[in-house]
C-alpha positions as CSV (number, residue, x, y, z in Angstrom):
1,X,110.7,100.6,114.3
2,X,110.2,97.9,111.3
3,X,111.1,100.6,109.4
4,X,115.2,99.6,110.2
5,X,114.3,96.0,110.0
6,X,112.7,96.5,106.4
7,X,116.1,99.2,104.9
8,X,118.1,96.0,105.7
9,X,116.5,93.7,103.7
10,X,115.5,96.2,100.9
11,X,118.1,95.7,97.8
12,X,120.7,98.5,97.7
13,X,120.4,100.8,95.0
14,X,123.8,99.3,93.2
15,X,122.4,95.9,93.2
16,X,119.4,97.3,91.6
17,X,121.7,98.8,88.7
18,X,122.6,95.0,88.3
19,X,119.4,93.1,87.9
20,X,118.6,91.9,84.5
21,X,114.5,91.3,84.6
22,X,114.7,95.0,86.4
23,X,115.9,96.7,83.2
24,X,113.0,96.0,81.4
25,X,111.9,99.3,83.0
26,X,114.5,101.2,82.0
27,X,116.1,103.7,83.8
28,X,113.2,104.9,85.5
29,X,113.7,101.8,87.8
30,X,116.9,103.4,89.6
31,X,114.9,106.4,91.0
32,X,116.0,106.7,95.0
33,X,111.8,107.2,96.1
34,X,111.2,103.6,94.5
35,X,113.5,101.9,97.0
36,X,113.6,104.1,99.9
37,X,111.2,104.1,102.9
38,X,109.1,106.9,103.8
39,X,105.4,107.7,104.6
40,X,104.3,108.7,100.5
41,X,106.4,105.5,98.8
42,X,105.4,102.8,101.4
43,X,101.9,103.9,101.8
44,X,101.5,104.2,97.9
45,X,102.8,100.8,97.7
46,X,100.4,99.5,100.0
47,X,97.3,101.0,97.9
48,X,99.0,99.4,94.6
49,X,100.0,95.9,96.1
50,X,96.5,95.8,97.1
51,X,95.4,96.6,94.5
52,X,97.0,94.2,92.3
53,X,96.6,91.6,94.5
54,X,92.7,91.2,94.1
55,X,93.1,91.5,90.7
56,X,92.5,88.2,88.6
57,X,95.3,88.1,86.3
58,X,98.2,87.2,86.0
59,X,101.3,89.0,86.2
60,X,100.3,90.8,88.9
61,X,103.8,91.7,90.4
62,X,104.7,93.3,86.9
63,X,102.0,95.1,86.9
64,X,102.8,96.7,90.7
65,X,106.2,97.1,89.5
66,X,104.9,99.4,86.6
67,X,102.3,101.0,88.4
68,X,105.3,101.6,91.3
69,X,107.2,103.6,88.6
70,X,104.6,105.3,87.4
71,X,103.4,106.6,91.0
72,X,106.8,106.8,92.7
73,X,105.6,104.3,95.3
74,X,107.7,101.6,97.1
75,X,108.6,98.5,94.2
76,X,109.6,96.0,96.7
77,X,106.7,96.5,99.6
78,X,104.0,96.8,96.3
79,X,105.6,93.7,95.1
80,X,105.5,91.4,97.9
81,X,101.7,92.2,98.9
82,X,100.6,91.0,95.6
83,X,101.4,87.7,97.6
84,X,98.1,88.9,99.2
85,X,96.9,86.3,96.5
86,X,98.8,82.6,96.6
87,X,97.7,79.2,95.7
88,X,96.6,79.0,99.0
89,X,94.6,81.6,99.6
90,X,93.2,83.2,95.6
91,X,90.0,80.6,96.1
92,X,88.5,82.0,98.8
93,X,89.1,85.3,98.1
94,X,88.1,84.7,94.2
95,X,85.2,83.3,95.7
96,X,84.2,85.9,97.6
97,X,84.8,88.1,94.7
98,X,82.7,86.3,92.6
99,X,80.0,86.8,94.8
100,X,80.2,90.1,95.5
101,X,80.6,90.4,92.4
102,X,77.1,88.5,91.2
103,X,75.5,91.2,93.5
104,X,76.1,93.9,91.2
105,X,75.9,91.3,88.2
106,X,72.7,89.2,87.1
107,X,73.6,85.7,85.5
108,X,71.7,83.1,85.4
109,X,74.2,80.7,86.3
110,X,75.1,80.4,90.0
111,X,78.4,78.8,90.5
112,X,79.0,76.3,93.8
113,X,82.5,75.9,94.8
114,X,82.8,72.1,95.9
115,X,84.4,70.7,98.8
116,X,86.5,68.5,96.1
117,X,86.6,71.8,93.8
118,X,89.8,73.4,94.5
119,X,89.9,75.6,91.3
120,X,87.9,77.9,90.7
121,X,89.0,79.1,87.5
122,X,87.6,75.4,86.0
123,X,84.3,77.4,84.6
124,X,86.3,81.1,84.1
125,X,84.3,81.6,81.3
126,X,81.1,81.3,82.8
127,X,81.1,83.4,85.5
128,X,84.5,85.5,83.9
129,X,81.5,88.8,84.8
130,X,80.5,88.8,88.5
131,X,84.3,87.9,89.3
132,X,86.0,90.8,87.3
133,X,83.1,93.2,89.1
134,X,83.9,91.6,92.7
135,X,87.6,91.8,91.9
136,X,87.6,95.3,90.8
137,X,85.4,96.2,93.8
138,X,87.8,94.2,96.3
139,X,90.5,95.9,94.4
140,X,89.6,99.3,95.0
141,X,88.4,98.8,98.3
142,X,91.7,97.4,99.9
143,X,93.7,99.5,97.7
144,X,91.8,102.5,99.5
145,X,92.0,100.8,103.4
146,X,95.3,99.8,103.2
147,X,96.4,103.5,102.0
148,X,94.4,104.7,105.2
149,X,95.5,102.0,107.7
150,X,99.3,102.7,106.3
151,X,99.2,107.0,106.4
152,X,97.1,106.8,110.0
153,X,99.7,104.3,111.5
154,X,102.3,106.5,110.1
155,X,101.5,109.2,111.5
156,X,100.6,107.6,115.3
157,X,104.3,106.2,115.2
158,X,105.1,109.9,114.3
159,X,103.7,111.5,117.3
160,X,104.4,108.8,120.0
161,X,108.1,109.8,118.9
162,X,107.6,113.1,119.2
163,X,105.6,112.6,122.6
164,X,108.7,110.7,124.0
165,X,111.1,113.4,123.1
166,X,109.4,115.9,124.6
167,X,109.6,114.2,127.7
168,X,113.1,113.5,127.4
């Protein structure tokens, strides 16, 4: 399973202890669930790196790594999926966010994203509404769908196992 692929490349716990920008949380940090695979950490870490991700801020992995702590989920795995969101890919999905988000919000103003407009946080302040409304909604959705999609292929790798031993 990936799950033997991922526990090698996950930091060991005593490399943790070591790691300056990590101690800014404290002790709580060096809990064994935050760093451990298994179906509550890594599917809680799916619902907070998703989360995160569609959230239009900055400081995003911080804020996974906090939220992490605070729900014993998986730091690394919540930590890389705030990748979700890179310089390639936070237009679009800002974009879509902004109009999902002027759905739910009435502006006047109805904001075009160019073919030589790469950025859309130019005009933040102008349409700052409809995108923090589309974000929160995106948030909340894929924070939901990815905690489904992660416990429901859980537990199908669970009982194809369990299938196979029983023939064995």
């Amino acid at each position: 399973m990936i799950k033997n692929v991922i526990k090698r490349l996950f930091p060991k716990i005593d490399t943790v202890k070591e790691e300056k920008i990590l101690k800014i949380f404290g002790p709580a940090v060096l809990q064994p669930n935050l760093w451990h695979i298994n179906k509550k950490s890594v599917s809680r870490a799916f619902a907070i790196g998703a989360f995160c991700a569609f959230l239009p801020i900055p400081g995003q992995m911080i804020l996974a790594s906090f939220l992490s702590i605070t729900f014993a989920a998986n730091i690394p795995i919540a930590v890389i999926l705030t990748w979700i969101t890179n310089p390639l890919t936070y237009t679009p999905i800002f974009y879509f966010a902004y109009k999902i988000g002027k759905v739910f919000v009435n502006t006047d103003i109805d904001y075009k994203l160019d073919d030589n407009e790469i950025n859309i946080f130019s005009d933040i302040m102008l349409i700052w509404e409809p995108l923090l409304i589309g974000s929160l909604i995106l948030a909340v959705l894929g924070s939901i769908l990815s905690y489904i999609i992660i416990r429901s292929y859980w537990r199908y790798y669970v009982i194809k196992v369990w299938s196979k031993r029983k023939k064995n």
